[in-house]
Structures are given as structure tokens and as C-alpha cells.
N, C-alpha and C positions, 0 to 999 in steps of 0.2 A: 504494500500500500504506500499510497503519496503521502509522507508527512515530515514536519520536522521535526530531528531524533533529539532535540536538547541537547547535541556534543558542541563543546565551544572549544577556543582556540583557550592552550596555557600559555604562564609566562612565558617563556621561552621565545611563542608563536609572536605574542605580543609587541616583545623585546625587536623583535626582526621585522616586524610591518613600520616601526618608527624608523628604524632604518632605510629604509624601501622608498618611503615618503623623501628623503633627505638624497636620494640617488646615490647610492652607497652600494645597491645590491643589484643586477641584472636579472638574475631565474632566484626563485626560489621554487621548491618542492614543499606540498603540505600531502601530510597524511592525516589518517585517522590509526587513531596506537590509544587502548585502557579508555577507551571513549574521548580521546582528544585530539581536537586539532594540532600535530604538533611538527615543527618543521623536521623533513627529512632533510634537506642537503640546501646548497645556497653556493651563489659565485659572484663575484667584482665583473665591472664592467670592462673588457679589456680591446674593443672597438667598435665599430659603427656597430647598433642593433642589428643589422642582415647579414655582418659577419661573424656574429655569436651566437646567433641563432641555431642552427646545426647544430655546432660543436657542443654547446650547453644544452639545448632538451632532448635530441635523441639518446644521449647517456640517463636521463632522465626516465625515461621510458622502460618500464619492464613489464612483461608478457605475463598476464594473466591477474595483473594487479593494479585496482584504480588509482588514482593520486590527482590529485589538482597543481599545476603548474602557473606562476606567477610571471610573466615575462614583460621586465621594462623596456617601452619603447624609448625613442629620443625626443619626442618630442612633448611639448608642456602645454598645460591650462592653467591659465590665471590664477583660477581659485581651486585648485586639487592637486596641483604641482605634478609628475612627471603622470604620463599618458601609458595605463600599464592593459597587456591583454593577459586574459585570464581564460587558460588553456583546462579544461574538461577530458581528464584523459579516462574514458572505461568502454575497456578491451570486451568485445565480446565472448571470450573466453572466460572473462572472468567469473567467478563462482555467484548466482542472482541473489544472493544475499549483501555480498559485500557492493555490487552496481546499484542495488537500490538505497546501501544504506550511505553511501557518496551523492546517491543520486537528490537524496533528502535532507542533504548536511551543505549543499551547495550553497543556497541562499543566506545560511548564515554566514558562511565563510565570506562571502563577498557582503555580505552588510560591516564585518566586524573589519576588514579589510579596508572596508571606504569604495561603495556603489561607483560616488561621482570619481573616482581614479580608474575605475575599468571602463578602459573605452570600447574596446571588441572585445567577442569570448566568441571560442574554438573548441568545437567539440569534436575527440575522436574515440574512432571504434578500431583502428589499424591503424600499426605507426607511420602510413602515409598523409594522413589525415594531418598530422599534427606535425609534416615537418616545413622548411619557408616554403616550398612548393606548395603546398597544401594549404600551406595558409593565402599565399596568392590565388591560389583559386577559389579557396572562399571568399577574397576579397573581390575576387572579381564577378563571381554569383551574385554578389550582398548586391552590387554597387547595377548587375544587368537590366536593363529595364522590366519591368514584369509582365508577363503573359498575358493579351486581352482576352477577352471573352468575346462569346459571339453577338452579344448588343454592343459591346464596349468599341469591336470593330464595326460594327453595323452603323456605331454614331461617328466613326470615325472617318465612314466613307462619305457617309452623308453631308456632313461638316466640307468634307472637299469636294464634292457636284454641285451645293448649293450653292447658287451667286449671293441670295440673298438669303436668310434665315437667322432665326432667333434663337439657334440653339447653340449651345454652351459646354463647354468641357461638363458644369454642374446641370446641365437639363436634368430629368428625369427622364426613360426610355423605357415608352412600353413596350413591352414583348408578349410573344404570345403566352411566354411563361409564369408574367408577374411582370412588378414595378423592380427595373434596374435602378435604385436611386445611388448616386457617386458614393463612393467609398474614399474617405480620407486617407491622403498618405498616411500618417504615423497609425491606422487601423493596418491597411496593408503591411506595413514594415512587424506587427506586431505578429501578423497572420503569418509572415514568411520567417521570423523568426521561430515561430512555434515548429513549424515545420523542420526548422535545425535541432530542434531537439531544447533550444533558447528557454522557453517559457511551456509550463504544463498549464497554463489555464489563462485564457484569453474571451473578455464579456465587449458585449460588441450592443451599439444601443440607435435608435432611429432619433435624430432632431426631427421632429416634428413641422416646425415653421422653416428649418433651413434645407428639410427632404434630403439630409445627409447620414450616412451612416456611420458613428465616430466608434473610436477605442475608450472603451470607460476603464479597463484595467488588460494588464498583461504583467502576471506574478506565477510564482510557485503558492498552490493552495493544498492542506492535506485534504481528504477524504473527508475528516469528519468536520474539516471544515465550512468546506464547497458548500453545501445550505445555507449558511450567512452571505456567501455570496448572490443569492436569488433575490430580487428586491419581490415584498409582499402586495406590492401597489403600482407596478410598472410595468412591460415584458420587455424582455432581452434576450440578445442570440447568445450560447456560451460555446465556448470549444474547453473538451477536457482530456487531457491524456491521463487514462486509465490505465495505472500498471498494477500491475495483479499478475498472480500463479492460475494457469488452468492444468489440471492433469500435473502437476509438476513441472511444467514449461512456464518459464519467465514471460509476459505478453504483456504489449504497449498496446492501448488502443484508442485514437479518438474520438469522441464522441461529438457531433454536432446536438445540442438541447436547445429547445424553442422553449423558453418559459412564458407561460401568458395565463395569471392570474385571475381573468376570468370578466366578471365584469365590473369590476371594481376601476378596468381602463375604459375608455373614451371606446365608442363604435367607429371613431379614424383611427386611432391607435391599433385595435383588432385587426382594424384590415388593410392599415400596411404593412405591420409585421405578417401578419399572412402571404402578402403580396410580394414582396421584396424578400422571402424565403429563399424562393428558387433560384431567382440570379444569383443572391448574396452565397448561396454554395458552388456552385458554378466557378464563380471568382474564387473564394477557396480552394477549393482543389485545383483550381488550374494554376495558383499559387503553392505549389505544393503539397498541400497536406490532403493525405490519404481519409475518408473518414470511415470508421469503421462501423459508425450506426446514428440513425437519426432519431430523435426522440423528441416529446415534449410533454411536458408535465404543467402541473396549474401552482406547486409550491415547494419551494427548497424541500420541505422535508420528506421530499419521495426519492431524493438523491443519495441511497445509502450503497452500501456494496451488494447486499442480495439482489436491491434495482439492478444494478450495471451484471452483475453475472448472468440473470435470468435473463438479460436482455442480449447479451452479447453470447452467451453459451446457454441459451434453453435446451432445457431437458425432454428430451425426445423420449414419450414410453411407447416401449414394446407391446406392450399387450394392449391388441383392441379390445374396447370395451362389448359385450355382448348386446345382443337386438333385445329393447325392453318391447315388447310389445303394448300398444296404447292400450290404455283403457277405455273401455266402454262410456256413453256420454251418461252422465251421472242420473238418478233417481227413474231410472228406466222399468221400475218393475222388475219381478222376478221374471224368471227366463220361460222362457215357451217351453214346455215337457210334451214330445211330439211319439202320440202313442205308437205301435209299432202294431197294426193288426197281421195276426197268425192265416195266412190262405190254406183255406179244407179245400178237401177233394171228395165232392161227394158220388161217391157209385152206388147204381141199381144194382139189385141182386138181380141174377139171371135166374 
């Protein structure tokens, strides 16, 4: 399950992040050791970032075991001092106990760390992922333009036939599928991060008067949290990565939820998040993210783990249930008793 384990960083960890801040340190290694955060290994800066890159985190790297990897860049922000990427190393080989319990220990790490210093984060699953190669190609993914959709191209073409027309990057565009209304950058940026593996739980919300669809959060939520995330008086779209055991197999799975309260919203409210459903997953997936199951519900507290199992792995029985046969339409009287007369044979005597 998604939660966070309560392991914090020790002195030690401490000790070495004041450091880090003051550019003293280039890599550091953190592990998880006795439930703590605690530095494995660390090195000086000995030339330009891209040329200590290699040489410091591939020795970093070992096979079958997580670790979080701190790498300073060269370059600075005003107010958070040097510009550090924060490398997500877990090996698919690694044993699912130890990937989940890194996997749940991240968001502290980088809060205790200082958020506004990590400016990129790199996740890998094979140590190509994670060396300068790898990371130029994640930069060059992050930075490609994103994939349209087939309204988003439809208004695209239209915008270039028309001499004259009144339509706008932010129109809305009906389809036959629903209302395509725009989708804000920093929503999209939050949906393509998810999809790196970035963020487990992303709420997505309709402006009403501006016909925009914004990002109202993109964080790590546990399981038994997600319910406070549901507003009791509003609907929102959510995206959630469900990690869970099925059979003994480790499984990630996201889920797209339509929550909609019922009618405690507006009769426009109901029916543009109904309407703008379709495209809005459309542009999802064609941003990356796989989704494993669509759902919706009327209130956070139907969001527990028996929900997501039975929903994602229902239980199939074997045995069909027997033919009850109907009963009779009620007060019918008792039944007809249909006499059974005996046929004689009568003969003459001769």
C-alpha cells in the first residue's frame, strides 16, 4: 500500500544536507538502514557537473537494491541556493517490499531535504535510466511538445482554413464525444509527470466561468488517506496509482475516478463534468498514462482497498448458480386435482 512509513532522516543525514546547501558536496547517497534515513556514501565536487556525473553515480548504483541519489547541478536560484536533481533509483529486481517501502519514504526525504532545491527528479528501473545519457533523454521527453488529441488537432486545423473566426487556443470544442474544454499547462505537466512515475495522485477540477480544466493538487497521498482528498460538495476528476500485491505479484495501477456528489452540485456542474469526461481521458492517455480502470463514486468514503481490489481483480465464481424455478402468481387457490377415470370393457356373454 501507498503510505508514508514515518522513517526520517538522522543526524548524520542532517549534518550532510547543511553541507549540500553551502556546495561542499556533489552526489550524495541516502539509504534506508534501522528505519532511517541515513547517508550511505558522498563526494566533492571535482569539475563541471556533466563531467562527474558518470564517474560518481554509476558506482553508486547497485543491482537489486533501492537508494535515493542527490546530484548537484551548477547552477543556482536566488532563494534555495544550488539547483540539485534528485535521482529515484529502484531496480526492478529489487525484492516488493523494500521498492515500496522507498517508494513511501520519498516524499519525506525530499521535504526534509528542501522541495524548492530539487529542481528535476529521475526515476530509474535499469542503470540506463539513470546515467547522463538517460538523463538527456529524459530531458528531452520532459521538454517535447505533447501529443494532441483528435479535437485538439481538429481545432488546430480549423484555426489554419479559417480567414476569419473566433476561435481561440481556449474555445471550447464540441465533439461528438463531449465538451473538449483546454486543459492548463501546469495540469498537463502534472499528468505527464505522473506518468514518470513523479506523482501517485493527481485531482484535476472544471472552472466553471473560465471553461478551463486546472490542476488543484499533484502529491504522494497514502490509501487511507485519499478520502480527504474527495471534496463533499464539489466533483473532480482524480488519477490514482494503486500499488498493491495481487496473487503475490507487486502491481501498479491507475485508476481514473469521477467523483460527483450528487446533487448537492449545480445541474451545469453535473453536466460538464459528465461532458468533458471523454476528451479529458483521451488527452490522458495520449499523455502517457496507461489507465487501468475507470470508476466513479458519489463520496471519498467508498475509496478503500476492498473498493480498488474488487474492482481491478473481481472475483470470478465457478459455480453456476442452479434454475430456481418461478413461483406461481400468489393466492391462486389450491391446485386442480384432475380425477383419473378407470376404462371397463364390457362383454356379452355368448
Amino acid at each position: 500500500m501507498s503510505h508514508q512509513t514515518g522513517i526520517k532522516a538522522n543526524d548524520a543525514l542532517k549534518k550532510l544536507f547543511a553541507k549540500c546547501r553551502d556546495g561542499k558536496i556533489r552526489v550524495l547517497k541516502i539509504s534506508i538502514e534501522n528505519e532511517e534515513l541515513t547517508p550511505a556514501s558522498s563526494a566533492k565536487p571535482i569539475n563541471k557537473w556533466q563531467d562527474d556525473y558518470d564517474k560518481m553515480v554509476k558506482p553508486l548504483i547497485v543491482e537489486n537494491q533501492p537508494a535515493y541519489i542527490l546530484y548537484r547541478l551548477d547552477t543556482k536560484s536566488p532563494d534555495s541556493g544550488y539547483d540539485w536533481l534528485f535521482i529515484s533509483w529502484s531496480p526492478d529486481t529489487a525484492p516488493v517490499r523494500q521498492k515500496m517501502l522507498y517508494a513511501s519514504t520519498k516524499a519525506t526525504l525530499k521535504q526534509e531535504f528542501g522541495t524548492a532545491s530539487i529542481k528535476e527528479e529521475l526515476h530509474g528501473t535499469v542503470p540506463e535510466d539513470v546515467t547522463l545519457e538517460g538523463y538527456h533523454k529524459h530531458k528531452r521527453n520532459d521538454t517535447a511538445p505533447v501529443p494532441l488529441t483528435t479535437a485538439e488537432e481538429e481545432l488546430a486545423e480549423l484555426k489554419k482554413t479559417t480567414a476569419a473566426t473566433d476561435y481561440s487556443v481556449e474555445t471550447r470544442h464540441q465533439t461528438l464525444s463531449g465538451v473538449a474544454f483546454p486543459v492548463t499547462d501546469e495540469a498537463k505537466q502534472a499528468i505527464t509527470e505522473m506518468a514518470k512515475g513523479v506523482h501517485e495522485y493527481v485531482q484535476l477540477k472544471i472552472d466553471l466561468e473560465e471553461e478551463k480544466i486546472h490542476l488543484v493538487t499533484a502529491c504522494d497521498v497514502s490509501l487511507d488517506k485519499l478520502p480527504t482528498k474527495v471534496p463533499s460538495d464539489f466533483a473532480r476528476y482524480h488519477l490514482y496509482n494503486f500499488k498493491h500485491t495481487h496473487e503475490g505479484d507487486y502491481t501498479e495501477c491507475i485508476v481514473f475516478i469521477y467523483s460527483m456528489p450528487g446533487y448537492s452540485c449545480t445541474i451545469k456542474e453535473r453536466m460538464l463534468y459528465s461532458s468533458c469526461k471523454g476528451p479529458l481521458l483521451d488527452l490522458i492517455q495520449s499523455l502517457g498514462v496507461t489507465i487501468a480502470k475507470k470508476l466513479q463514486i458519489t463520496g471519498g468514503e467508498e475509496l478503500t482497498e476492498g473498493f480498488f481490489q474488487e474492482e481491478l481483480h473481481p472475483k470470478i465464481s465457478l459455480h453456476q448458480p442452479k434454475f430456481a424455478k418461478p413461483k406461481g402468481p400468489p393466492n391462486r387457490g389450491a391446485k386442480r386435482i384432475t380425477k383419473v377415470q378407470e376404462l371397463t370393457t364390457t362383454g356379452q356373454e355368448s
